[in-house]
C-alpha positions in Angstrom: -45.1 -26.7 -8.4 -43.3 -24.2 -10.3 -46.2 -22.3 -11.5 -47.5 -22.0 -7.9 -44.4 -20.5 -7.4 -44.2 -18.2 -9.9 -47.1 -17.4 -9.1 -46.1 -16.4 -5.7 -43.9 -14.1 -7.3 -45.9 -12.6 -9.8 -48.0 -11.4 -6.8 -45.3 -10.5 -4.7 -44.3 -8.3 -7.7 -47.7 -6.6 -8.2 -47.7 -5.8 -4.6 -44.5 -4.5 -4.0 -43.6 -0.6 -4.1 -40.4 -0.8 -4.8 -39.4 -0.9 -8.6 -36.2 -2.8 -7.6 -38.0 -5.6 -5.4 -40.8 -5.8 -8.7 -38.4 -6.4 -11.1 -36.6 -9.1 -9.6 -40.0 -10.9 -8.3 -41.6 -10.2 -12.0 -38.4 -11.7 -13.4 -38.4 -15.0 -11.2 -42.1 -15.4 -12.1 -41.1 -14.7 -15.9 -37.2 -17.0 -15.6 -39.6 -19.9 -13.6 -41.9 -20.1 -16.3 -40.1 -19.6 -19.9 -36.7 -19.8 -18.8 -33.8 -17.1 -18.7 -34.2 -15.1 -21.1 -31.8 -15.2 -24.6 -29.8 -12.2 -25.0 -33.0 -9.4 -24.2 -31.7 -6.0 -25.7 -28.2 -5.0 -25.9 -25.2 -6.8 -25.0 -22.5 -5.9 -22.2 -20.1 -3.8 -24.2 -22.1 -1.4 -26.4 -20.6 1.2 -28.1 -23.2 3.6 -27.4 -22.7 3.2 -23.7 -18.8 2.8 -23.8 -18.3 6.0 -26.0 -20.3 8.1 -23.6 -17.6 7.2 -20.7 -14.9 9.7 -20.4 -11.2 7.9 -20.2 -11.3 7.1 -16.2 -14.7 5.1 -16.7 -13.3 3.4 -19.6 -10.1 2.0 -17.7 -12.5 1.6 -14.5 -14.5 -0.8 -16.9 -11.5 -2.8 -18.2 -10.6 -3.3 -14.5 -13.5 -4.6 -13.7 -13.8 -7.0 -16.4 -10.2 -8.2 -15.7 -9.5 -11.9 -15.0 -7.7 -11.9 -11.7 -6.6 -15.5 -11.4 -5.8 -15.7 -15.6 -3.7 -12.4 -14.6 -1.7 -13.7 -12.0 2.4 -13.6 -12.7 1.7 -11.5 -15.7 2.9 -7.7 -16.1 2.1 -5.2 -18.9 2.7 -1.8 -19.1 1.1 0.6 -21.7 1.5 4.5 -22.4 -2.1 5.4 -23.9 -2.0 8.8 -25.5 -5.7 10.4 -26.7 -4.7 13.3 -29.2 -7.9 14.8 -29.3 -8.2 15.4 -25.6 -4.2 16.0 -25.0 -4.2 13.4 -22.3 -2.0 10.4 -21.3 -2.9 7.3 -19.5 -0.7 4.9 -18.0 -1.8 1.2 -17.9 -0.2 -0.9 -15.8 -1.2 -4.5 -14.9 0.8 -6.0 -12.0 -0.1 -8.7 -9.1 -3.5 -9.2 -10.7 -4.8 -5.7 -10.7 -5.1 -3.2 -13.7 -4.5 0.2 -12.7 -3.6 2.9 -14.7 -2.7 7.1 -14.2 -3.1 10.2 -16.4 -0.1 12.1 -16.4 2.1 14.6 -18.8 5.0 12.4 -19.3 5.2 9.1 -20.4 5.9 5.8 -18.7 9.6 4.9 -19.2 9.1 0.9 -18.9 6.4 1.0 -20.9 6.3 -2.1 -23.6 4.1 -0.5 -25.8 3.5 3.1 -26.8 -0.3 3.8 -28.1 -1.0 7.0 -30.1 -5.2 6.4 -30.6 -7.8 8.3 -30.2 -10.7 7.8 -27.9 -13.5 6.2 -30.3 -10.4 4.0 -32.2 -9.8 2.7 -28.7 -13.4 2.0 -27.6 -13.8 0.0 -31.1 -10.7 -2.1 -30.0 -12.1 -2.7 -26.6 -15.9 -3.3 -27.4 -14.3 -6.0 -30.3 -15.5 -3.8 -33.1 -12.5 -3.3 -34.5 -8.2 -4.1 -34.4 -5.8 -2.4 -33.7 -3.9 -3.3 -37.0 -6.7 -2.2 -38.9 -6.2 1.2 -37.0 -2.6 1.7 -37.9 -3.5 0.7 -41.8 -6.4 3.6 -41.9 -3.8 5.9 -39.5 -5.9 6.4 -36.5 -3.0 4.9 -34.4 0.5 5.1 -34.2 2.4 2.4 -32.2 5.8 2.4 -30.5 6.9 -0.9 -28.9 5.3 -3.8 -28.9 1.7 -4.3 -30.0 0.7 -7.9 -28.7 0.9 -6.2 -25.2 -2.7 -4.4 -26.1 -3.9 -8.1 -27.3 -2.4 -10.0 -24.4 -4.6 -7.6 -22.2 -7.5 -7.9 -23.8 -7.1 -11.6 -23.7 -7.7 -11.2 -20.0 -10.8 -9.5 -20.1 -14.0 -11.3 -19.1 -16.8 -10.7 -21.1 -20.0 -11.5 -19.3 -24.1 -12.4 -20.3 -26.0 -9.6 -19.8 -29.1 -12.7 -18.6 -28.1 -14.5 -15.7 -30.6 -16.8 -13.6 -32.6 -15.3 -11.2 -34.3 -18.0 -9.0 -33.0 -20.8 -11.0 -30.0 -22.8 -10.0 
């Protein structure tokens, strides 16, 4: 039964002239027959892709992979300043939502101060690298208290790039 359906789809796919509408029929008829598929290509957080994203996207991408309901109750504040771009983000996370602000001066009831620049950050945030090890090689300079960057990256999902298709 389920090669006649893949089957199905394999057609469907062949026949259809949209790219989008192939791919996910081809997949099904693929996912039906051998399975999903174990980690194809590269994962979710690349450092490629991330370190291509200007400061906005990179913030955008953390709130996206935030944890509303493992957020809820908690509150963090962090000043993020980039030297090499001469810019300064304000995180804040607050009733479940991350958002965050670039402005000149820095946010008073912010718990922790972070002096890093772009790529350091990225490393932290794809898992490549800590922040401790940052501060030991001098790429960042901290002011406050550090376990608010780990406490919100503790509420970051991270999520499989291979998902079912036409499989429950």
């Amino acid at each position: 039964m389920l090669n006649l359906e893949a089957d199905a789809l394999e057609q469907l796919g062949y026949q259809t002239e949209n790219p989008t509408w192939r791919n996910e029929f081809l997949m099904g008829a693929y996912e039906l027959r051998n399975g999903v598929p174990k980690k194809i290509g590269v994962g979710m957080v690349s450092l490629d892709t991330i370190s291509a994203m200007t400061p906005e996207m990179v913030l955008d991408f953390m709130g996206l992979r935030l944890n509303g309901p493992k957020a809820n109750g908690k509150t963090i504040a962090i000043n993020w300043i980039i030297p090499e771009m001469r810019a300064n983000y304000h995180i804040e996370l607050e009733n479940s939502v991350l958002i965050y602000s670039e402005e000149k001066i820095s946010l008073p009831k912010a718990e922790l101060t972070l002096t890093l620049p772009k790529l350091a950050f990225l490393g932290i945030l794809a898992g490549r690298t800590w922040l401790d090890k940052e501060q030991q090689t001098g790429h960042a300079k901290v002011e406050g208290n550090a376990q608010a960057l780990n406490d919100l990256l503790g509420l970051l999902d991270s999520f499989e790039p291979m998902f079912n298709i036409v499989t429950p």
